[in-house]
C-alpha positions as a Markdown table, in Angstrom:
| # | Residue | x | y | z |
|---|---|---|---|---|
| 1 | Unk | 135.1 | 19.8 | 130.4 |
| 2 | Unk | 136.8 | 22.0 | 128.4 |
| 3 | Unk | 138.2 | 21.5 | 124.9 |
| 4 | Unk | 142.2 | 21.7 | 126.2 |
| 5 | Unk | 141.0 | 19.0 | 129.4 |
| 6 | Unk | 139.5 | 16.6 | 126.6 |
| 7 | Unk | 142.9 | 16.6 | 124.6 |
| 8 | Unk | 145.2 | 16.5 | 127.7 |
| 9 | Unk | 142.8 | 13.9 | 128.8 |
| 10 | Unk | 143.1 | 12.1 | 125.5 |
| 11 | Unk | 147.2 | 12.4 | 125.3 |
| 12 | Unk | 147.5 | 10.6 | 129.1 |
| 13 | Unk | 145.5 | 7.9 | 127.9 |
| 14 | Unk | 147.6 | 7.5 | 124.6 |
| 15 | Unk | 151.2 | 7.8 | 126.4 |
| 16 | Unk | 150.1 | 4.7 | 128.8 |
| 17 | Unk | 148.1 | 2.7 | 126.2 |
| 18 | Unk | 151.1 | 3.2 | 123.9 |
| 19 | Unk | 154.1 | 3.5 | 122.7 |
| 20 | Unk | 153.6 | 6.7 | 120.9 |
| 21 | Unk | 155.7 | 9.7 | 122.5 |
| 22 | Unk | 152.9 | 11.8 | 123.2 |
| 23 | Unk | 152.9 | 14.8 | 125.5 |
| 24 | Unk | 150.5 | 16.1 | 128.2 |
| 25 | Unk | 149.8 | 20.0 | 127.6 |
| 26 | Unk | 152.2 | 22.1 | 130.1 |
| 27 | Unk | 151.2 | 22.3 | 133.9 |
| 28 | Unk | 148.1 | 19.2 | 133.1 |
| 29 | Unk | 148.8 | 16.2 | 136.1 |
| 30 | Unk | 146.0 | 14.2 | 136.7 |
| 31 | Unk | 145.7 | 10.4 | 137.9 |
| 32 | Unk | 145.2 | 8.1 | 135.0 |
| 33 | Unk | 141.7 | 7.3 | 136.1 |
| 34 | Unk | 140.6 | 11.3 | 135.4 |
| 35 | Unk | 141.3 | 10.2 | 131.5 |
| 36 | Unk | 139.3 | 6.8 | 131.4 |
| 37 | Unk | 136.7 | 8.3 | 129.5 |
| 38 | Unk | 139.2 | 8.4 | 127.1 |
| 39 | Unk | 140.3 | 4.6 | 126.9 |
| 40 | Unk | 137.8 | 3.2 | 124.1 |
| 41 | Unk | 139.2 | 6.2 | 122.3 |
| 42 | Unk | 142.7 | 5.4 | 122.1 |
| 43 | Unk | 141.5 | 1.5 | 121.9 |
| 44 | Unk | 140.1 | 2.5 | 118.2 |
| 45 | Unk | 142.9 | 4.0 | 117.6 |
| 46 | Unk | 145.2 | 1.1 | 118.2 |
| 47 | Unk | 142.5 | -1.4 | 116.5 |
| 48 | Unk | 142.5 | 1.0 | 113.2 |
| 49 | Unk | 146.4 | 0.8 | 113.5 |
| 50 | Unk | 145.9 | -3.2 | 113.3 |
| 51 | Unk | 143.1 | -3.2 | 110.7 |
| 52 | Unk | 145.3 | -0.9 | 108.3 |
| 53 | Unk | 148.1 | -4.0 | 108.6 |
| 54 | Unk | 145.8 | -6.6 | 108.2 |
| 55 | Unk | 144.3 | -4.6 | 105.1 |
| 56 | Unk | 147.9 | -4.1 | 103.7 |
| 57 | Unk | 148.5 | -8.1 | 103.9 |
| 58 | Unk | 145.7 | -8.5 | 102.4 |
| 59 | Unk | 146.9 | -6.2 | 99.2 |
| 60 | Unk | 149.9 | -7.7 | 99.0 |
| 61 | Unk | 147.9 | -11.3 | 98.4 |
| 62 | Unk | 149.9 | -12.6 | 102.0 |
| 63 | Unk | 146.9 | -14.5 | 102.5 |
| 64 | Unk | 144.3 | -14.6 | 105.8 |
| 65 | Unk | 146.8 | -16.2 | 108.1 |
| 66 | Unk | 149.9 | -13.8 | 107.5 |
| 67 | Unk | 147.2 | -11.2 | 107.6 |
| 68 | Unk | 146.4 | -11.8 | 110.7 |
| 69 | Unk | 149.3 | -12.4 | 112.3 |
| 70 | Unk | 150.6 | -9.1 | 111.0 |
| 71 | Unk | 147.3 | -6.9 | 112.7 |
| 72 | Unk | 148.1 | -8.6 | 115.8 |
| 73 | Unk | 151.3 | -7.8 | 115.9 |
| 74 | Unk | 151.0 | -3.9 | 115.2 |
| 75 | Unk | 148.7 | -3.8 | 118.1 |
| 76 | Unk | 151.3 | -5.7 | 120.3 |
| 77 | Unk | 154.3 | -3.6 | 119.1 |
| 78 | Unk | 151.8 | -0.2 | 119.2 |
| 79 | Unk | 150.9 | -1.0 | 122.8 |
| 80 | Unk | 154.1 | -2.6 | 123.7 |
| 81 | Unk | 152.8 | -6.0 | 124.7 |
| 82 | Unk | 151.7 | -4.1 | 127.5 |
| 83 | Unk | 147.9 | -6.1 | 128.2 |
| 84 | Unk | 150.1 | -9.1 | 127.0 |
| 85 | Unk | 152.4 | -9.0 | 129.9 |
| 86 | Unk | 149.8 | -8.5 | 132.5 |
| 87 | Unk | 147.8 | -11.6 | 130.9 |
| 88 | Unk | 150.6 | -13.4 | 131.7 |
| 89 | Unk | 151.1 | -12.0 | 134.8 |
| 90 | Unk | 147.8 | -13.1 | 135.9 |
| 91 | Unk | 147.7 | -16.1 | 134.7 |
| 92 | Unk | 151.1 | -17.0 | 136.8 |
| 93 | Unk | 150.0 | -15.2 | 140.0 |
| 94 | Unk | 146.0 | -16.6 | 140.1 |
| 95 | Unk | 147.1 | -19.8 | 139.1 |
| 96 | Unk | 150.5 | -20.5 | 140.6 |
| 97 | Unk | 150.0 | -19.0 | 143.7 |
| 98 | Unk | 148.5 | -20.7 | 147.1 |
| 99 | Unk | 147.5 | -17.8 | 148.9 |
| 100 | Unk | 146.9 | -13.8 | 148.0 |
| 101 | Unk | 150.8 | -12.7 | 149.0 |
| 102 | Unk | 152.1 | -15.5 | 147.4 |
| 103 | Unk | 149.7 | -14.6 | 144.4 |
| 104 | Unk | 150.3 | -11.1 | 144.8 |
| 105 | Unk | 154.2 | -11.9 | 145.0 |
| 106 | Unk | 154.3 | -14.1 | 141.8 |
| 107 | Unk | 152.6 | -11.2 | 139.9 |
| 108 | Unk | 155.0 | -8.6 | 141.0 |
| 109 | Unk | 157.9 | -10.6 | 139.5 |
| 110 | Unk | 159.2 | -10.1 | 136.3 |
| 111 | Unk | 159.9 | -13.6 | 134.6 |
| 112 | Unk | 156.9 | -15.3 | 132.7 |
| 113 | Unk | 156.3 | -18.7 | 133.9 |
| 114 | Unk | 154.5 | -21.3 | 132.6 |
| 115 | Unk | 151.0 | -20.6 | 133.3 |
| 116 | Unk | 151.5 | -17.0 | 131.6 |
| 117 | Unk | 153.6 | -18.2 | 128.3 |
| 118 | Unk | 150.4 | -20.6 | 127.9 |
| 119 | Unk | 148.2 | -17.4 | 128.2 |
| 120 | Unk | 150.1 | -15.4 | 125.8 |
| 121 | Unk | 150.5 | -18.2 | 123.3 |
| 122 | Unk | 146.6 | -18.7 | 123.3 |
| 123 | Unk | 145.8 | -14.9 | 123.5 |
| 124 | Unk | 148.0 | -15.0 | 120.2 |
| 125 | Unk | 146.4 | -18.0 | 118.3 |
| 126 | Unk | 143.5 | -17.2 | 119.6 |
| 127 | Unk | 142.6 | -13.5 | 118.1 |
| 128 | Unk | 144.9 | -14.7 | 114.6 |
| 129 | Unk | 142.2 | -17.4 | 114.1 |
| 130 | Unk | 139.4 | -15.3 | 114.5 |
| 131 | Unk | 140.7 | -12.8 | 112.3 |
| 132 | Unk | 141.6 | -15.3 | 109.5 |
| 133 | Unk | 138.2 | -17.0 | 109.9 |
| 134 | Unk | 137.1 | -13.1 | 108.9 |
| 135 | Unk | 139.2 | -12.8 | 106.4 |
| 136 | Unk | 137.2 | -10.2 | 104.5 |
| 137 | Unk | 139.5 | -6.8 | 105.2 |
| 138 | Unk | 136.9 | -4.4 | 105.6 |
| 139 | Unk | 134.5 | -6.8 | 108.3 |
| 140 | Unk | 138.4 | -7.8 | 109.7 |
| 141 | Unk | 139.1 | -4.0 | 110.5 |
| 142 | Unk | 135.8 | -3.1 | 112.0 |
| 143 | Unk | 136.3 | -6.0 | 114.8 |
| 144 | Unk | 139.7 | -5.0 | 115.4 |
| 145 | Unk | 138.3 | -1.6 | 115.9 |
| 146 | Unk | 135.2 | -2.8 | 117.8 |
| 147 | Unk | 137.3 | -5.4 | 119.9 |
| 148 | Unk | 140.3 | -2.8 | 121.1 |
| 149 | Unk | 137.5 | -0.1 | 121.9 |
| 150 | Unk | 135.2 | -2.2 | 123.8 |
| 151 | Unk | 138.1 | -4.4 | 125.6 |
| 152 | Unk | 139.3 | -0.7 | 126.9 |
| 153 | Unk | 135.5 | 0.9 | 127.5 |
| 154 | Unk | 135.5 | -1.8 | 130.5 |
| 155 | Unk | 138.9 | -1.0 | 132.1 |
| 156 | Unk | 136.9 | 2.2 | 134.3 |
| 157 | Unk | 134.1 | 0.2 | 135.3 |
| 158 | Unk | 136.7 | -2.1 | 136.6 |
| 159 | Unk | 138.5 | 0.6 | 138.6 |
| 160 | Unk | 135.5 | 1.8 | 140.0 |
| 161 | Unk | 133.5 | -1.1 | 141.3 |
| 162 | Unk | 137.0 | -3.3 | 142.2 |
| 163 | Unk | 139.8 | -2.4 | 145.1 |
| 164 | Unk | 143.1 | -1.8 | 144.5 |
| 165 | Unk | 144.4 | -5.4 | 145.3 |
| 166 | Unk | 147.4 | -3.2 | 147.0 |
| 167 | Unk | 148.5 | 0.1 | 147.7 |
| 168 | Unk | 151.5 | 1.1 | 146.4 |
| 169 | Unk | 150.3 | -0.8 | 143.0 |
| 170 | Unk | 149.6 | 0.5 | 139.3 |
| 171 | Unk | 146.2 | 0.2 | 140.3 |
| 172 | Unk | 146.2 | 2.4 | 143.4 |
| 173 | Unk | 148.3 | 5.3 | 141.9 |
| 174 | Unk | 145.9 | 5.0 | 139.0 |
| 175 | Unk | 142.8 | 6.5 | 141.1 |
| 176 | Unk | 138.9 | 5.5 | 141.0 |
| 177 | Unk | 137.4 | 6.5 | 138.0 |
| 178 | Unk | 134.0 | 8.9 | 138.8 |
| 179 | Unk | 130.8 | 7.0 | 137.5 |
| 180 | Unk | 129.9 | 9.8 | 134.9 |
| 181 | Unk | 133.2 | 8.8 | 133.4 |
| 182 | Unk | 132.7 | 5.6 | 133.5 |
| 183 | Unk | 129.2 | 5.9 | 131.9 |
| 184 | Unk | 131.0 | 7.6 | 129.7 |
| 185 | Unk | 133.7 | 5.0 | 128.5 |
| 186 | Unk | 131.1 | 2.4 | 128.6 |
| 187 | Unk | 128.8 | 4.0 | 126.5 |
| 188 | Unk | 132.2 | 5.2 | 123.4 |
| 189 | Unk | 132.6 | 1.6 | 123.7 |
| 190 | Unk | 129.0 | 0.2 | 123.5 |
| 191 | Unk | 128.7 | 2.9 | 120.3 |
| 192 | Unk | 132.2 | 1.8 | 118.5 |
| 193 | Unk | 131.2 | -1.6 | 119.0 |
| 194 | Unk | 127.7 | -1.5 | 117.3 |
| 195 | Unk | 128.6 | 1.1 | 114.6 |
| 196 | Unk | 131.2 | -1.4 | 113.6 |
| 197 | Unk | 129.5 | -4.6 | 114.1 |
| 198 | Unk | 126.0 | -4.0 | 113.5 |
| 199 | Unk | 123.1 | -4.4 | 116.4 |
| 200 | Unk | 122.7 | -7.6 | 116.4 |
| 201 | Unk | 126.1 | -9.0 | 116.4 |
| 202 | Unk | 128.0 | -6.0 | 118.2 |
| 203 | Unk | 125.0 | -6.4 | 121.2 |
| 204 | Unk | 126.3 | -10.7 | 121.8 |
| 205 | Unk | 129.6 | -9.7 | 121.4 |
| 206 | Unk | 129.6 | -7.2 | 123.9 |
| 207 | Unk | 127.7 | -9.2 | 126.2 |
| 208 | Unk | 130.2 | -12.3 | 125.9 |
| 209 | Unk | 132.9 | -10.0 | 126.6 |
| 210 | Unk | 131.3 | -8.5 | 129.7 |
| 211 | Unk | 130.7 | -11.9 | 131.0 |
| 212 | Unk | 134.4 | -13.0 | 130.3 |
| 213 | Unk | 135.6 | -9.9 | 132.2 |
| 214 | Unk | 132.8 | -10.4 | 134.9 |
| 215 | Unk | 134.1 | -14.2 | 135.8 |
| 216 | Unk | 137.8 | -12.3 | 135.7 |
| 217 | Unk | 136.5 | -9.8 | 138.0 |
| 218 | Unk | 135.0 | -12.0 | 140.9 |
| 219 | Unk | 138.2 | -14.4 | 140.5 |
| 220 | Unk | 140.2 | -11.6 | 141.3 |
| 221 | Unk | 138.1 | -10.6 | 143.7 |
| 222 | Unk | 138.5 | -14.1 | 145.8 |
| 223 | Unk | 142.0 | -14.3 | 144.6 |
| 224 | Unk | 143.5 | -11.2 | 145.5 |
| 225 | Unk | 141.0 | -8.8 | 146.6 |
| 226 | Unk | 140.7 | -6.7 | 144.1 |
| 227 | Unk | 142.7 | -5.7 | 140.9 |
| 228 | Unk | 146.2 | -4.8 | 139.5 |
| 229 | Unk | 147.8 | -3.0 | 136.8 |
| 230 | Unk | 148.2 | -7.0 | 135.5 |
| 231 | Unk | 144.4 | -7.7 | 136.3 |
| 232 | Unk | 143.6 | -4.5 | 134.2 |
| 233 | Unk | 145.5 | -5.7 | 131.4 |
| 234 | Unk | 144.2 | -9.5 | 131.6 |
| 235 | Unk | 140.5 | -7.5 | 131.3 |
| 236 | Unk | 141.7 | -6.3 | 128.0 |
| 237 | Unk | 143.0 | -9.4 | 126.4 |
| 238 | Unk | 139.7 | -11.5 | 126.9 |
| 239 | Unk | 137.7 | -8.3 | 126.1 |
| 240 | Unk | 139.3 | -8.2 | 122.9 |
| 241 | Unk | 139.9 | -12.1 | 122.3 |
| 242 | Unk | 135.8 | -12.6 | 122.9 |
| 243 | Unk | 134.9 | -9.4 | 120.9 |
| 244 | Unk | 137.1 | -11.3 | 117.8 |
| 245 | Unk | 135.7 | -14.8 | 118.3 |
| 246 | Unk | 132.1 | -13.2 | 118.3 |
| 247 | Unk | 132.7 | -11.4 | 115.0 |
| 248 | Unk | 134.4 | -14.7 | 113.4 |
| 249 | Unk | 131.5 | -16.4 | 114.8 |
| 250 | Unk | 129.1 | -17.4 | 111.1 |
């Protein structure tokens, strides 16, 4: 892989993780799947852009709980709530539903119901206590870091070993992610998240997560047959609400 292929692959995982206006180099179109390697990347990126607003509560003496509000909300606004809505999403369809149309059905539409506001709501409280248990900027910063990479490194392996749960989905037009590149994401992740956590603690935390995601996995598996763009994004919220819990854990 060449130098140029590394950025362009870099850019199409930034434009979809986020907000950020970013553009692919000229005449570069390749399914998102091509850039998974890519993912705990921009998942650093996005949990540095957090741990800089949780650091900059904490300088203005806000206090733990403002602080940590304010990190999870950059991330939300950075990514634009974009793992938040398929949480919800998921929660609706693989709860709500009966069968896998109906599931499939309830996913597909738009409006939150109540299964997915109670998702979000907890997703919220969930990572703002962990992150005022931290409370310590610098330890704080590293988990946000550790949690968004890791919750992200496990989105390829997902694509790979799952089915697109239909065809005309997010997850279809995605593609399957080759396993050197999922090696690859897996092992940014596994690197981010012990750098930034230590051995000890980054190793339980990112075998929690793994499980979280596992149980995720084989429910969607029953549920629906495989994954969605929704499912994707439900794998990164308990990625990343596990990782935080883990490092809050004393």
């Amino acid at each position: 892989m060449t130098m140029r292929g590394m950025f362009a692959d870099f850019a199409v995982a930034t434009a979809f993780f986020t907000r950020i206006p970013v553009a692919t180099p000229a005449g570069h179109v390749e399914p998102l799947a091509d850039a998974s390697w890519a993912f705990p990347l921009v998942g650093a990126g996005i949990g540095g852009v957090a741990a800089l607003a949780f650091l900059l509560a904490q300088l203005l003496r806000l206090g733990d709980w403002a602080a940590a509000v304010l990190a999870v909300l950059a991330g939300i606004v950075l990514t634009g709530a974009l793992h938040e809505d398929g949480l919800a999403d998921t929660a609706d369809g693989l709860i709500g539903g009966d069968d896998r149309d109906q599931r499939l059905a309830i996913m597909r539409d738009s409006r939150q119901g109540t299964f997915g506001v109670v998702a979000i709501v907890l997703s919220v409280l969930l990572r703002v206590a962990a992150l005022s248990e931290i409370g310590e900027p610098i330890y704080a910063g590293l988990a946000l870091i550790a949690a968004h990479a890791a919750s992200r490194a496990a989105l390829p392996c997902a694509m790979l070993v799952l089915a697109p749960a239909r065809a005309g989905g997010l997850g279809a037009a995605a593609g399957r992610p080759s396993v050197p590149l999922v090696v690859a994401a897996l092992a940014i992740g596994l690197l981010v998240s012990l750098a930034a956590l230590g051995p000890g603690r980054g190793l339980v935390a990112i075998g929690l997560a793994g499980a979280a995601m596992f149980a995720l996995g084989v429910l969607a598996r029953r549920c629906i047959g495989g994954y969605t763009g929704d499912v994707l994004g439900a794998f990164q919220q308990i990625g990343e609400i596990v990782m935080l819990l883990t490092a809050a854990a004393k």
